[in-house]
Backbone as CSV, one residue per row, in Angstrom:
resi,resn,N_x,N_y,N_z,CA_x,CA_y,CA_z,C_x,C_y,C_z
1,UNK,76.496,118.616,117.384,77.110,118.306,116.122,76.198,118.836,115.030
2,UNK,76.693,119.663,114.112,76.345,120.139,113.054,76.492,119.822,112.018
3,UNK,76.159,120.575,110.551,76.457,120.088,109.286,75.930,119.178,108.391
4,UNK,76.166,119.038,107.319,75.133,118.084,106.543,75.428,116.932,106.384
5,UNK,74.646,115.588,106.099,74.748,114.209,106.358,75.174,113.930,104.357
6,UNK,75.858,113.477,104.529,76.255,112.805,102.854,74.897,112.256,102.254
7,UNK,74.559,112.237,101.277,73.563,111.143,100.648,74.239,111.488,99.143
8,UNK,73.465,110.029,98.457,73.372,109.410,97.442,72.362,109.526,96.584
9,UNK,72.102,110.295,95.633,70.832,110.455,94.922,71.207,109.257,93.472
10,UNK,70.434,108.278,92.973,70.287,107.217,92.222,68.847,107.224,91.740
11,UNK,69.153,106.570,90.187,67.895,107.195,89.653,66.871,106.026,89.973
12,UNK,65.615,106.262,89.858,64.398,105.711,90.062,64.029,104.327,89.293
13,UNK,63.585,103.521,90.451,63.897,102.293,89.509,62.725,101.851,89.526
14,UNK,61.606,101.366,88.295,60.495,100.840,88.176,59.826,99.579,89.304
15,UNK,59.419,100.003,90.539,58.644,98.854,91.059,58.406,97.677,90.237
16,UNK,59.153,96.070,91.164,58.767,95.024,90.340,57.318,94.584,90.384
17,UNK,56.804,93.432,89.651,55.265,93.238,90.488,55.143,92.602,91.725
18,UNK,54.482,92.970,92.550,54.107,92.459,93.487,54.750,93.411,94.819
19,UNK,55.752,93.858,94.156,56.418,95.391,95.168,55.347,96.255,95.884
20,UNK,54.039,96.170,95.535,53.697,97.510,95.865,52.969,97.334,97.240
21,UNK,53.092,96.444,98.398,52.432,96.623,100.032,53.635,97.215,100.314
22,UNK,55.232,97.774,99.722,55.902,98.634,100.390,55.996,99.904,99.575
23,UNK,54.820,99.732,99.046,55.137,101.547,98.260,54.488,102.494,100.023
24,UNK,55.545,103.621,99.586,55.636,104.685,101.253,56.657,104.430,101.741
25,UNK,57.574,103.459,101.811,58.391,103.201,101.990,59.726,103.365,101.594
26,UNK,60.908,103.736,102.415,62.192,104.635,102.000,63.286,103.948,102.997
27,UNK,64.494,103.525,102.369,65.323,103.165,102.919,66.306,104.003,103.683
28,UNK,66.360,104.864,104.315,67.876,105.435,105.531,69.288,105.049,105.589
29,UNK,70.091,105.738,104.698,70.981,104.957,105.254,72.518,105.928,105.755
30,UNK,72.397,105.555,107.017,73.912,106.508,107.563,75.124,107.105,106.714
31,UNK,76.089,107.248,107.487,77.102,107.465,106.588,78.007,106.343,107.281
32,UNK,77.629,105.515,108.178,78.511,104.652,108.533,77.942,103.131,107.821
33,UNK,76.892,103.430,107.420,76.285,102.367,106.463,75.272,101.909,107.443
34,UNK,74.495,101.864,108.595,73.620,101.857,109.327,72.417,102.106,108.534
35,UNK,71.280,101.280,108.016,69.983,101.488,107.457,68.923,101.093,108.542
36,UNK,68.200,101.747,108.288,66.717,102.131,108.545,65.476,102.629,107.360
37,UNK,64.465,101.410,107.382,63.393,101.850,106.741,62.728,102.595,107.405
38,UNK,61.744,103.242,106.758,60.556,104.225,107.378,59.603,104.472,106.233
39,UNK,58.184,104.126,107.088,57.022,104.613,106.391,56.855,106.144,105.845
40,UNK,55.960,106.517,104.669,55.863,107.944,104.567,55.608,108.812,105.925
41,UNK,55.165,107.951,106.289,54.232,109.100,107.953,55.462,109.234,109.043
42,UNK,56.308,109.193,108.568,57.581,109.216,109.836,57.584,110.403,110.607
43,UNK,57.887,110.115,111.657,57.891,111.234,112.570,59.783,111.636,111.990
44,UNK,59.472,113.073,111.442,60.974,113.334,111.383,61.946,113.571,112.158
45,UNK,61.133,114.638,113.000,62.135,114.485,114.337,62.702,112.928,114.669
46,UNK,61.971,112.297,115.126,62.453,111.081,116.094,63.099,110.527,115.084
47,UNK,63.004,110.490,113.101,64.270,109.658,112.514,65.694,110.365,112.597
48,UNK,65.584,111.554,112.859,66.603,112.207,113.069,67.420,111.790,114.124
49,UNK,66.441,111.866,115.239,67.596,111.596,116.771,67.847,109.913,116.815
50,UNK,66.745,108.867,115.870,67.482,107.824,115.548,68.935,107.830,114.352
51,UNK,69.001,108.511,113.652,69.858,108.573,112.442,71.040,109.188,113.418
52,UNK,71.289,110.007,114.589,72.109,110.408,115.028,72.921,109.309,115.989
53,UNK,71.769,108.746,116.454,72.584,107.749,117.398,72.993,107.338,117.099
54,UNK,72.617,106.610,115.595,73.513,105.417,114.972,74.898,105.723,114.454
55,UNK,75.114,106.960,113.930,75.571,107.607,114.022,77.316,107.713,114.991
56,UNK,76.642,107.926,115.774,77.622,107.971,117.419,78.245,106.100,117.634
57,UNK,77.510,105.185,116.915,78.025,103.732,117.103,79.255,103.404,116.248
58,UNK,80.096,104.532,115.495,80.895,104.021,114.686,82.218,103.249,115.355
């Protein structure tokens, strides 16, 4: 399966206080609405073949 995954670009919203032990942090979210966080250091590959499976659960 090919082709590009939909996303949502929304503008940047000021960290509240106390937010910041999840700064690196990025929310995933399918196109079936399936989320997944991930640290900056993500292995991309492996969020990929997770983002696919979930994917395949519709």
């Amino acid at each position: 399966m090919g082709g590009f995954v939909p996303a949502l670009l929304v503008p940047e919203v000021e960290p509240a206080a106390g937010s910041l032990p999840n700064a690196g942090r990025m929310e995933v979210v399918s196109a079936n609405g399936r989320r997944v966080i991930v640290d900056r250091d993500v292995d991309v590959e492996a969020l990929l073949r997770i983002m696919r499976g979930l994917e395949a659960l519709r």
